[in-house]
Steps between C-alpha positions, in 0.01 A plus 500: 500500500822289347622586869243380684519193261819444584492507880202291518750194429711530825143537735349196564123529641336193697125480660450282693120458664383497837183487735195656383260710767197718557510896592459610774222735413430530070349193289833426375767221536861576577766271318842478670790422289840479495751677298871436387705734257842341428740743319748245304861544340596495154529123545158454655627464828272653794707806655198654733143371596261656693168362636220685542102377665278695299103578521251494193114642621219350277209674507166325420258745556233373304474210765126468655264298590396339178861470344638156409776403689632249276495692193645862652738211697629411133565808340684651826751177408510578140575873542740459776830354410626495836195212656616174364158313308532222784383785745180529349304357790669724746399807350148387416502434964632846512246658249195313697650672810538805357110461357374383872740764722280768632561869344440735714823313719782722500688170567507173632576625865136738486274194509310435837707244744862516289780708669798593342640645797758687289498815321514418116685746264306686273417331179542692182259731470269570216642737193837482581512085380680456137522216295860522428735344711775769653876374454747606744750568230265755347488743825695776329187523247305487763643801657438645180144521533525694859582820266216482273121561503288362793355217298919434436553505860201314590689193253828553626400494878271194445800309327723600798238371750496184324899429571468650852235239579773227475729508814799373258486811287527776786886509548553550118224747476706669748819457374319754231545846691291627225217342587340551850657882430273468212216396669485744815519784242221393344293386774582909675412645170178350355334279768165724490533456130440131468357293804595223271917590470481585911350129567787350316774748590427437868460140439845483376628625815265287702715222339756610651407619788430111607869430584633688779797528316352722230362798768799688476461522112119618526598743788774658276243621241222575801265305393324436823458943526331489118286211571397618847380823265361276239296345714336788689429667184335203400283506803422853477388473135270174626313768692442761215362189320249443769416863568455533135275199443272566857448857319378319185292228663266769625494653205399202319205476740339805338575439076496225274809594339681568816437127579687384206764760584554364824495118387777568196726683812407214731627220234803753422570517906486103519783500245674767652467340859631158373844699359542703802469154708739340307743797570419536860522103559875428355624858670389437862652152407812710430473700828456199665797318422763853566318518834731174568713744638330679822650808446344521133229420673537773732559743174169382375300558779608880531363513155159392595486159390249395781262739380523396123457149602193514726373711173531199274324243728190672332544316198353182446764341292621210697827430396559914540334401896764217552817717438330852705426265762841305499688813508289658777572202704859544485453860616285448791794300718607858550337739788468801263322331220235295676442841703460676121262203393296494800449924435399439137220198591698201428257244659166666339670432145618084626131496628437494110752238409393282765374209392558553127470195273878559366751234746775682452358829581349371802767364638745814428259703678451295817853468503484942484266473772706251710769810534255799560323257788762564740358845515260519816286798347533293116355215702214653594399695213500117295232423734288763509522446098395181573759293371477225788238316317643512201852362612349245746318362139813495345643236713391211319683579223879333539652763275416786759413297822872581647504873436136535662608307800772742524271839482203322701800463775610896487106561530429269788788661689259783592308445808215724320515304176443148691159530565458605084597130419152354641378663251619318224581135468868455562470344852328193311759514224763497723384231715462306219855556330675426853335155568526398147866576455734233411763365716590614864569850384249785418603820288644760752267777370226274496523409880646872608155660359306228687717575827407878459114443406483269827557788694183709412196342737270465273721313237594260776167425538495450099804266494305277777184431349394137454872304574730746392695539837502140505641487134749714548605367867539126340742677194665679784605223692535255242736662303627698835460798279591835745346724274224367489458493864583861546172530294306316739684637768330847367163347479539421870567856632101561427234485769203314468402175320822451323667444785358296644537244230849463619429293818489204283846559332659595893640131513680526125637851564646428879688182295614714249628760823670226661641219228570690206831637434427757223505831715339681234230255532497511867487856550172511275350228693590677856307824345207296442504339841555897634187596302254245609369752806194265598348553849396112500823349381684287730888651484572266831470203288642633216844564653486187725454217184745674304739599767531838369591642805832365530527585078475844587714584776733322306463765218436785700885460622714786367671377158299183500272607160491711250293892586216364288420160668603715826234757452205213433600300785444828747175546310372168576598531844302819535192374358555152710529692801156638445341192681579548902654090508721530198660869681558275813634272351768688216573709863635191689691363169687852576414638185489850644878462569570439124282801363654697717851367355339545161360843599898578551638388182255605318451818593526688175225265350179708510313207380604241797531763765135595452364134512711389794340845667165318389575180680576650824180718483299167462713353777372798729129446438578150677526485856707196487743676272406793639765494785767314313512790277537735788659368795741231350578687165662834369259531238321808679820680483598419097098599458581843684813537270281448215211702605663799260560326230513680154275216370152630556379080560744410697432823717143411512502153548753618838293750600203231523699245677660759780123638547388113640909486697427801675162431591609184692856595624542840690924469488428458154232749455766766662766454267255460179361828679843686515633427166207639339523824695848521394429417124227760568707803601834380341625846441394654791689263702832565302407875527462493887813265485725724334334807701628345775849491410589793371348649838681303722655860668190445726314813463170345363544204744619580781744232685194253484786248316293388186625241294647576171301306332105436528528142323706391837133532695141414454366806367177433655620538842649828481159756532729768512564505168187503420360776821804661664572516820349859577172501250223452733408534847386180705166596454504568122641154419287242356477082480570551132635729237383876482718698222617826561317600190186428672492716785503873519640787692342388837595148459109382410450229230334675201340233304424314807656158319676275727721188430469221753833306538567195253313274818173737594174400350507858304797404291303166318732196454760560305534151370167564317632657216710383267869700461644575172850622431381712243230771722895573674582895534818647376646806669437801364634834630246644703312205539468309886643170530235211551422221717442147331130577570538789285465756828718791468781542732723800613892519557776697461557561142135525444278781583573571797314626853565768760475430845110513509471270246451717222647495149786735458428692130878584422665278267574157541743492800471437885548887641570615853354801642832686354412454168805288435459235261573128576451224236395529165365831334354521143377197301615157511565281205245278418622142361 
């Protein structure tokens, strides 16, 4: 003691008192001071000071209703040395607070309408508080304590926690090696012996574990592995409790005494629950900040932690809710989780939390459901939950409205989910939030979701109602706003009564077309212009009082515009050229000329090539344009070249156009005719081609002087090919096409059919059906080669005939009457 006596003179101790507040979530008042120690020389001089900012909890638990503020406000200052008396009336405002604030918050962020938007460490938690203050110069005694009883340890841990809880004391506690050695030991050893001394042993490292810099400690004594452990045992144990107390509720159902039974476990389970939440809270908060590093992350997912974590969003404890749900949210940017969630019924458990009246919550698991919505199957299983209604009623609230807008958008990108939205009232809401934004600028997921609802019919017809298109056409061109105009640019793609709402708006979209210098704007304004389809509009005009005509062979110049403004300007010209004046009149501007330029250097664009194909099939349903497109153009000939096509549209849209060419031009007609014969029988020709050179010797031909190559001569004019020279006598020959396969040994026709030539009145008209690429026949070995009327046809290489025009049975050469074997034998390979 005389020791003690005699070093107090040389320490010098100074308080000096600061701000007073409220906690967070007990009915006390924390006091912040400051303290100085000053260790002084013999002299009195000061050799070392230290500062320190120190906590002191009050408690007032007695606190209610009916308590007098003034008089509790009193004795707090009387007992407490550390509130100065002129503070009096600031703790009697923070005592009325205290008496007013709501229990059953957790904390100040819980209350309806107030959002955090944080996650909060955990506070201290209940049984492991002390009412002495821990002093960083007393950590060796501290350590002490870690090797007695678990009450000891309990103490010691607590004391430990409350130094780790101030960022300034970390480096010194770990300038200790002792200590966190100390600490893992204990925490591997007796966690299932105290839940209390594993909340405040993982606590500790939770401290830690919130600078980056501090991972490589905690990861040295494996403390992520042990918790991991920790906290599946915990959850496993959860379920014992409930199997245990479902078994007793039913028993309690048939006896009196059961009853109680089950009531003392159910009060003993509350307890149990709250410890076990406490635990499970500040260890996923551990989790969650070594998963900084993704390949920790990665570690922790091969140990389950999905699972364990969709587990947990059973509980009801909110705080516990915000920190599962925050770290499941950082999991689901990866492929592999959100696949694991989506298994384990990720959206049935949000369904619960959604709405909930906790902010933070809310918003933490809108934001969860913000990553798991770029999943096409997640997408649709949140609907058929029926979660559209309850988002859509969540955007009047500012603290979630964003997020919503952002899911609503994923959703509406689904041509099946479009139609869900008439349903519910977000076409309204939306309306409403675009024409009442502020300024010339509208939130880009507000407008995108209205762009992609416009493009559902029925919605259209939703958006329109009373003066909506007129609203939004007046904010369009006001604030030349493009995205908005692509919105009503999707309205106008719709048939029927919304369309024709436009004619009144022609004479502002054609100015927009021709004075406005924002392309963007432009090109929306062209696709409007493209849209408007109406039998009774008058296009004529149109072009004439705007001079558009001029505008767009100006544009349609190679290089003159960007693709984009390209592409609409051939679009309006297609749907322009619907009416039989404006054709005539784009066809003397020479307009054909420049799509045909276009046609050239864009050639690789599916999207142009297949509307400039649509222009020129209007053009032919004109008789004025009719024969420009023929006679003074090479646009029959790029159609032809295009007629095979790997683009199915494009190939159709040819095949229409070539149908009306050939019906009213017989040169043309030929050639449309002989190209598809040889796109028909493609490898039959290169079969009879190559046939033809390896047996140039002359033994299968004679000296008849063939050319080498069948492409050199129009196939249709050689019917030797087809017949031979020898088949038939003159009387057995036909005005048409009789297959050797159809007669028999005394050169009858079996089946009695007979094919009139491609002019008799038997053969039909063979521009009455409509020819698609895709009904063409590949070669296959055995097979005969076809006509492009799908007529059968025999030559060598095929199966071939004797002299009386019957099939020959042996393989699949030409044989003379010596048996020797000319051509090809065996089976051909089919491409």
């Amino acid at each position: 003691m005389a020791m003690q006596a005699e070093d107090a003179r040389y320490l010098k101790r100074k308080v000096k008192g600061g701000s007073i507040d409220v906690h967070p979530t007990e009915k006390a008042l924390v006091v912040n001071y400051e303290l100085e120690a000053t260790i002084l020389g013999e002299l009195g001089d000061p050799m070392l000071g230290e500062r320190k900012e120190c906590q002191k909890i009050i408690r007032v638990r007695s606190l209610n209703s009916a308590t007098d503020i003034a008089v509790l406000a009193r004795e707090v200052v009387d007992k407490c040395k550390l509130i100065h008396p002129s503070k009096l009336p600031e703790v009697e405002q923070l005592l009325y607070y205290l008496q007013n604030r709501k229990e059953t918050a957790p904390s100040a962020g819980s209350k309806k309408g107030v959002m955090t938007g944080r996650l909060k460490d955990p506070p201290p938690y209940e049984g492991t508080e002390l009412d002495e203050q821990a002093n960083i110069n007393d950590v060796e005694d501290y350590i002490e304590l870690l090797y007695e009883d678990i009450p000891e340890k309990v103490r010691g841990t607590a004391l430990l926690l409350q130094l780790a809880r101030n960022p300034d004391n970390l480096e010194e506690i770990l300038q200790n090696e002792t200590v966190l050695g100390a600490l893992a030991r204990v925490l591997r050893e007796d966690w299932k012996r105290s839940v209390e001394l594993a909340t405040n042993i993982v606590y500790v490292f939770f401290c830690f574990s919130s600078f980056s810099q501090f991972h490589s400690v905690i990861a040295h004594f494996k403390i992520g592995a042990l918790v991991m452990f920790i906290v599946e045992h915990e959850i496993k144990r959860h379920d014992l409790w409930v199997d245990e107390l479902q078994k007793k509720r039913k028993a309690a159902e048939e006896s009196p005494q059961a009853k109680k039974d089950y009531e003392k476990n159910m009060k003993k389970y509350h307890g149990l629950l709250k410890k076990q939440e406490q635990l499970l809270r500040v260890s996923y908060y551990l989790l969650l900040n070594l998963a900084e590093d993704t390949k920790v992350e990665m570690k922790m997912r091969n140990k389950n932690i999905v699972p364990l974590l969709l587990k947990t969003l059973d509980r009801d404890n909110y705080e516990l809710l915000i920190l599962v749900v925050s770290f499941l949210k950082k999991l689901s940017i990866f492929s592999e989780n959100k696949a694991e969630m989506a298994q384990r019924q990720i959206i049935e458990k949000l369904a619960k939390l959604i709405p909930c009246d906790h902010e933070d919550l809310l918003n933490i698991s809108l934001r969860l459901l913000l990553n798991l919505s770029f999943d096409t199957d997640l997408r649709g299983k949140m609907i058929k939950l029926g979660l559209m209604p309850k988002l859509v009623g969540l955007l009047a609230n500012d603290n979630h409205r964003l997020i919503v807008l952002c899911i609503l958008y994923h959703i509406s990108m689904d041509d099946k989910a479009k139609s869900m939205f008439t349903y519910t009232d977000c076409i309204p809401m939306v309306m409403k939030m675009i024409l009442e934004s502020q300024g010339e600028s509208i939130e880009l997921e507000l407008v995108s979701l209205g762009i992609n609802l416009a493009c559902n019919k029925r919605n259209a017809q939703l958006i329109c109602e009373g003066n909506g298109l007129r609203l939004l056409m007046r904010r369009a061109l006001r604030f030349k706003d493009a995205l908005l105009l692509k919105m009503v640019r999707n309205i106008s793609q719709h048939d029927g009564p919304t369309k024709t709402q436009f004619i009144e708006y022609i004479s502002d979209i054609a100015s927009v077309v021709k004075n406005s210098d924002d392309e963007e704007l432009v090109v929306e304004a062209l696709g409007i212009l493209a849209n408007l389809t109406i039998p009774d509009l008058d296009y004529e005009l149109i072009l004439k009082e705007y001079k558009l005509v001029p505008w767009i062979t100006q544009k349609l110049e190679p290089g003159a515009a960007e693709d984009d403004l390209v592409l609409e300007v051939v679009m309006l010209v297609g749907t322009v050229a619907m009416d039989d004046s404006c054709a005539a009149m784009l066809a003397k501007s020479g307009i054909i000329h420049s799509l045909i330029e276009l046609l050239n250097a864009k050639q690789e664009d599916d999207e142009i090539v297949c509307q400039i194909v649509y222009v020129f099939y209007q053009m032919v349903f004109h008789e004025a344009t009719r024969e420009v497109i023929i006679k003074q153009t090479q646009a029959p000939a790029y159609l032809i070249d295009l007629m095979h096509d790997k683009n199915p549209e494009i190939r159709k849209v040819c095949d229409n156009t070539l149908d009306i060419i050939s019906e009213f031009d017989e040169e043309w007609a030929k050639k449309i005719k002989l190209e598809k014969f040889r796109w028909h029988n493609s490898q039959w020709l290169e079969m009879v081609e190559s046939q033809q050179m390896d047996e140039s010797d002359g033994l299968m031909y004679g000296d008849e002087g063939y050319s080498p190559y069948i492409q050199e001569s129009d196939i249709l004019d050689r019917p030797d090919l087809f017949y031979g020279q020898q088949g038939y006598d003159d009387g057995e020959m036909y005005d048409g096409v009789v297959t050797p396969d159809y007669v028999d040994d005394y050169g009858n026709v079996q089946n009695g059919d007979y094919m009139g030539s491609p002019g008799s009145a038997m053969y039909g008209n063979r521009y009455s059906q409509e020819f698609r690429p895709d009904s063409r026949v590949a070669y296959v070995p055995g097979s005969q080669a076809i006509d492009e009327y799908g007529q059968p046809l025999e030559v060598y290489g095929g199966p071939a005939v004797d002299e009386y025009g019957r099939p020959v049975q042996e393989g699949y050469g030409y044989q003379t009457h010596g048996s020797q074997d000319y051509g090809y034998r065996g089976s051909y390979e089919y491409r």
